[in-house]
N, C-alpha and C positions, 0 to 999 in steps of 0.2 A: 643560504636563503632558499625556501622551497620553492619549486616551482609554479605553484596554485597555491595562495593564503586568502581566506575568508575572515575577513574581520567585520563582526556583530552584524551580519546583513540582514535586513529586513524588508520583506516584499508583501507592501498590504493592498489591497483592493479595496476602494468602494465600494460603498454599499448606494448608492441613489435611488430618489423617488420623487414622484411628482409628475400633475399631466401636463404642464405645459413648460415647467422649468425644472428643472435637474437639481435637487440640492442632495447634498450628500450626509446623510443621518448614521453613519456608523461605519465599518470599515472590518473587512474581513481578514485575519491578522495571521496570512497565510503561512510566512516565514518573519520570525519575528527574535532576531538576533542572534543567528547563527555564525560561529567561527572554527575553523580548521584549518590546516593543510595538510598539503599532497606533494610526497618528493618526487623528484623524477624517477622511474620506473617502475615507481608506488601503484597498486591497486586499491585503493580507498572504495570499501564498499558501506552503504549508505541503508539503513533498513527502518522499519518502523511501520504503523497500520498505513490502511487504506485512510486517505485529509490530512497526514501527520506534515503534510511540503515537503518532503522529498524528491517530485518533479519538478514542481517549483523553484526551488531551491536548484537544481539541475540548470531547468530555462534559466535562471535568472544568471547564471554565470556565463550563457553566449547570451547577454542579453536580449532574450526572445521574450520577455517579460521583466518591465521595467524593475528598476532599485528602485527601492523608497526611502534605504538608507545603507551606511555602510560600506565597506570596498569589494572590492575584486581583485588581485594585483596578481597578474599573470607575467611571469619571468620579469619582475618587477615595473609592469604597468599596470595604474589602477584603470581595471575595463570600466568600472562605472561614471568615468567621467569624461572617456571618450565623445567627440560628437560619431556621427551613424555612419558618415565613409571610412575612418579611420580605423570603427570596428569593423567593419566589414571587411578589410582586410585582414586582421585579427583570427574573423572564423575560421580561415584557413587552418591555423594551429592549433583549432579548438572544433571540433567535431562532433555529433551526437548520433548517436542508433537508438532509433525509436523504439516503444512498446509494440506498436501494431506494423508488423514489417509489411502489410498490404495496404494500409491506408496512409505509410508515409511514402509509398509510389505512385510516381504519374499514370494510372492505366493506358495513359493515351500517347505516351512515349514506351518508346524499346529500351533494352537496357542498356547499349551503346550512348542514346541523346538522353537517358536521368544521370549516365556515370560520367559523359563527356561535358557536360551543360555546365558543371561546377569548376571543372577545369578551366575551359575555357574564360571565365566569368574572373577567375584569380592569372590567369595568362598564361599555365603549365602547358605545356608542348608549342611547337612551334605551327603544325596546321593539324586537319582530323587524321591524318596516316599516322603523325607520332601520338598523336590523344589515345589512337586506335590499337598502337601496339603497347600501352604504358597499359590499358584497361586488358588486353587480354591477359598481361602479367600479373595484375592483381585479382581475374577472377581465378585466376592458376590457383594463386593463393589461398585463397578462399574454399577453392575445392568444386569452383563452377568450367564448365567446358568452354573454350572461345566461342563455340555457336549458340550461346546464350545470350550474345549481344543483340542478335534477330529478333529475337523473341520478347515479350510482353510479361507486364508483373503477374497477370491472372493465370498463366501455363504455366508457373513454378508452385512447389507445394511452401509450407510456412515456412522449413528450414534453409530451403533456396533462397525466399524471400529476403529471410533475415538477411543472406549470406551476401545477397545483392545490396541489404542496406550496410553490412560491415564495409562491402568495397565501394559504395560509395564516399562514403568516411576514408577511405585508405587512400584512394586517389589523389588526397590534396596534401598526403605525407603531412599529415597533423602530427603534434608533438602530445594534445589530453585527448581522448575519446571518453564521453557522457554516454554511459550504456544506461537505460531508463527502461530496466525490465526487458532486458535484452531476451528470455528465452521463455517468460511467460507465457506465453501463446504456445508453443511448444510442445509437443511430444515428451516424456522423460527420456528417451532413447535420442532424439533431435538433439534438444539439452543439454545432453555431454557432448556430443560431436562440436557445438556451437562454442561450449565454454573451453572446451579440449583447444579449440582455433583461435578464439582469443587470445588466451596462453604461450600459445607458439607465434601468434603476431607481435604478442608483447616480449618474447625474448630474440625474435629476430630484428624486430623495427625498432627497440626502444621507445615503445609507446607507454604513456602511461595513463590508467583508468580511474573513472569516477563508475563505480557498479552501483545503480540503484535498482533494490530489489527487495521483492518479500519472502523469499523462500532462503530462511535460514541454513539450510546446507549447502546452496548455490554461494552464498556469500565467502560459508567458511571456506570453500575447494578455493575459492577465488582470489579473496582479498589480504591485502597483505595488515590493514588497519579496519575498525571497523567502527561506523559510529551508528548510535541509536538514536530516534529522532523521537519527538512523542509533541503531537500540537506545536507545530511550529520553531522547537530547539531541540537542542539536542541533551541527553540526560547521563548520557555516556559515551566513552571513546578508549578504545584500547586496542590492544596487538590480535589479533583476531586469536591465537591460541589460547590470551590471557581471557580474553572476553569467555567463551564457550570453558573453558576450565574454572573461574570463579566468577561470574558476572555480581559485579556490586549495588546496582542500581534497582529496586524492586520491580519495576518494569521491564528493565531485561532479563530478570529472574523469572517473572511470569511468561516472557517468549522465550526462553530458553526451557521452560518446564512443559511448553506446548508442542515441544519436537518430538515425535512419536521415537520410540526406540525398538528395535527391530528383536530384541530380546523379549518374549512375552513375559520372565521370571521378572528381572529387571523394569521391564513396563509395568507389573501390577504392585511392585515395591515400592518404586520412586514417587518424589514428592511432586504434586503436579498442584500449582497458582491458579485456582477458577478469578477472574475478573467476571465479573457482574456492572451492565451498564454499558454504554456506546460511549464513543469518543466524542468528548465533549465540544460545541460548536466553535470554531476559529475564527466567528464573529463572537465570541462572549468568551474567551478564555475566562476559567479562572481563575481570580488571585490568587500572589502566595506563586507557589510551589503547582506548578498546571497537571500534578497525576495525583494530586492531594483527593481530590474524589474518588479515586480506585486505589489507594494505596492500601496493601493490606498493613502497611507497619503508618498510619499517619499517626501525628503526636497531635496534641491540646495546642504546642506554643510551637510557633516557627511556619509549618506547614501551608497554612492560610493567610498569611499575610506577607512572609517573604520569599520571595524568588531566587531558588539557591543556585549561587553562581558554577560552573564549571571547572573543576578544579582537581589537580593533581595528587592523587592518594598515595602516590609511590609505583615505579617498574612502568612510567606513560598512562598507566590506569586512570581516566579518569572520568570523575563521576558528580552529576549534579543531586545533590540528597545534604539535608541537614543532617543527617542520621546514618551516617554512611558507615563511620567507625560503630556508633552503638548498635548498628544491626547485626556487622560482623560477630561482634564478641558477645551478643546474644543478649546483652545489656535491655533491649528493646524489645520487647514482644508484639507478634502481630494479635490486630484487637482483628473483632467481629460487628464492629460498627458499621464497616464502610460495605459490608454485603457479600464481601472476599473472604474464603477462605484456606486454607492448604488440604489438602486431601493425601491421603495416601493411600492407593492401589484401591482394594475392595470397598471403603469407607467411602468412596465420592457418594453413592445414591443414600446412603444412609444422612452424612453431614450435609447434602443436602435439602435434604428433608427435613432436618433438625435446624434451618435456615430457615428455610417456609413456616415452619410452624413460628418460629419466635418471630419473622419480619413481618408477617400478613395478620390482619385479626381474623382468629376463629368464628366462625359463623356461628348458629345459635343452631344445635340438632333438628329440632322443630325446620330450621328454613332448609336444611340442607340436605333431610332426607326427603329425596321426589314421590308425589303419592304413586300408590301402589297402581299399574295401568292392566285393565283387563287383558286376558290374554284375547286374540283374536277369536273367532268362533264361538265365543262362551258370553252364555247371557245368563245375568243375576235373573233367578225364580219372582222377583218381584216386578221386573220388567215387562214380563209377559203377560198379563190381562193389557195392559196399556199399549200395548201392539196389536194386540187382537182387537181393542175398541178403537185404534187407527184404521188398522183395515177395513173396519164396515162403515165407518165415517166414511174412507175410500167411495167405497163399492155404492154405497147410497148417492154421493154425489155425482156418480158416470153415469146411472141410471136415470137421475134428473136430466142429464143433459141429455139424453139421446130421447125421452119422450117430448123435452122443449124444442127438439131439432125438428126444421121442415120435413115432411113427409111426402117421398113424389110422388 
């Protein structure tokens, strides 16, 4: 049995309105029937756009944000139906590292009373001299000096920060840690040091991670599985070497074909997925098949009306797509309906173009070429008598006024 399984959870929000009573008119369908698991010593990294529930989905597993449906069953207890003291005991072995490593610190505590407060609150050490010496072992760890317990979260730079939010997580010898954009904020030089110590915590302490994040090469150094999320589920799930060597899903295709590649031959060669359009609202998914609007392969039948379940293609790969084998074997062509198209190397500005023209109506020559504008300084010859009879029109009415003016 694994030691974290998500079965079909879903976490929705109301939507309310009204001035004097609250009724609620729709529902924003943040996380809406996600399921995995995560083995022990497993790095399961989590990816997908900015709204896809990925934090969500994160909060909702220390219940920091209600279930609306679904389980959680951590070392075979379902967390979702805990009452509030019992999970809170629970936190203990379930831990999070924020995105924003300065606004998930107290400014107004040291780093001694944010790393000893959590202790003390589960009962680890017996007064503040053993809280005191367990914390300087774990900033050891971390790579912070014991005189940084004196000190405040604003006199550290972002990678202290973080490093301050990794050991406060550490102190309570949690069994999953929720990294939620752990290095974002980050330096690319901070970034490695940060992921580098992850790495070495999770093979000395047997910890294991949940990595949510958006930067595709942090996931692949990291995770030992990976899944794609896209509006509220997930659309793929595989061994992370399998994922980045064949992704099957046409939406990990298109972020797989957005990873820049350090080779300029190979970058002007390779095939790169343009999506055209925003992610669509998590108050109105829609139907069918929820990447059916950006899908550059969508079909006529299946796509819009049913919701393609999760499923096993062979080697753990798995991939939510009606179409999954007909893409592979090329049986399926991608059309030019949905605004997408494949590009290769020098061809992007051209097929783009060649988009424009056929999606937009042409304008009519007549409205689209702007009139011709005088250049500055230069006056049409027919201008000039009608300036020179403004002028004495001028010149004649100052004259009136100064002989109607009192005289002293």
């Amino acid at each position: 049995m694994s030691l974290l399984e998500l079965d079909d959870v879903k976490v929705h929000f109301p939507v309310k309105k009204g001035l004097f009573f609250d009724r609620t008119v729709g529902h924003v369908y943040a996380v809406d029937g996600v399921s995995l698991s995560i083995e022990a010593g497993q790095t399961y990294g989590l990816v997908g756009e900015s709204g896809c529930g990925k934090t969500t989905l994160g909060r909702a597993v220390l219940r920091l944000n209600d279930i609306t449906d679904g389980g959680v069953v951590f070392d075979g207890t379902d967390l979702a139906k805990l009452p509030g003291e019992e999970m809170r005991a629970f936190r203990r072995r379930l831990q999070m590292v924020f995105q924003d490593p300065l606004g998930s610190l107290n400014p107004r505590q040291n780093i001694e009373s944010i790393l000893s407060e959590g202790m003390a609150a589960h009962g680890i050490g017996k007064d503040q001299a053993e809280r005191r010496e367990k914390i300087k072992d774990i900033l050891a760890k971390v790579g912070l000096p014991s005189n940084a317990m004196s000190r405040y979260p604003h006199e550290f730079s972002g990678g202290q920060r973080q490093r301050i939010g990794i050991a406060r997580a550490l102190v309570l010898e949690p069994d999953v840690i929720i990294c939620d954009e752990p290095v974002s904020a980050l330096d690319v030089s901070v970034q490695a040091q940060v992921i580098n110590l992850l790495e070495e915590l999770q093979e000395s302490l047997g910890l294991t991670y949940l990595v949510i994040a958006h930067d595709l090469a942090v996931v692949r150094h990291i995770s030992d599985v990976i899944g794609v999320m896209y509006l509220g589920g997930l659309v793929e799930e595989a061994p992370s070497d399998a994922l980045y060597a064949g992704p099957r899903h046409p939406y990990t295709k298109a972020l797989m074909s957005a990873v820049p590649v350090p080779d300029p031959e190979v970058e002007d060669r390779r095939e790169r997925i343009l999506l055209h359009g925003d992610l669509p609202s998590p108050a109105n998914p829609p139907a069918g098949c929820r990447f059916h609007t950006r899908c550059p392969w969508v079909q006529e039948t299946k796509c819009a009306t049913e919701r393609p379940p999760l499923l096993d293609t062979g080697d753990g790969h798995k991939v939510a797509c009606h179409f999954t084998a007909e893409i592979e074997a090329g049986t399926v062509k991608q059309t030019l309906a949905t605004g997408i198209e494949a590009v290769t190397g020098t061809e992007t500005v051209a097929a783009e173009a060649e988009e424009v023209s056929e999606g937009e109506t042409a304008a009519e020559p007549e409205a689209a070429a702007p009139e011709k504008e005088e250049a500055p300084g230069k006056e049409e010859p027919a201008t000039v008598p009608a300036q020179a009879d403004a002028a004495k029109t001028a010149d004649a009415a100052k004259a009136d006024r100064a002989e109607d003016s009192p005289k002293a």
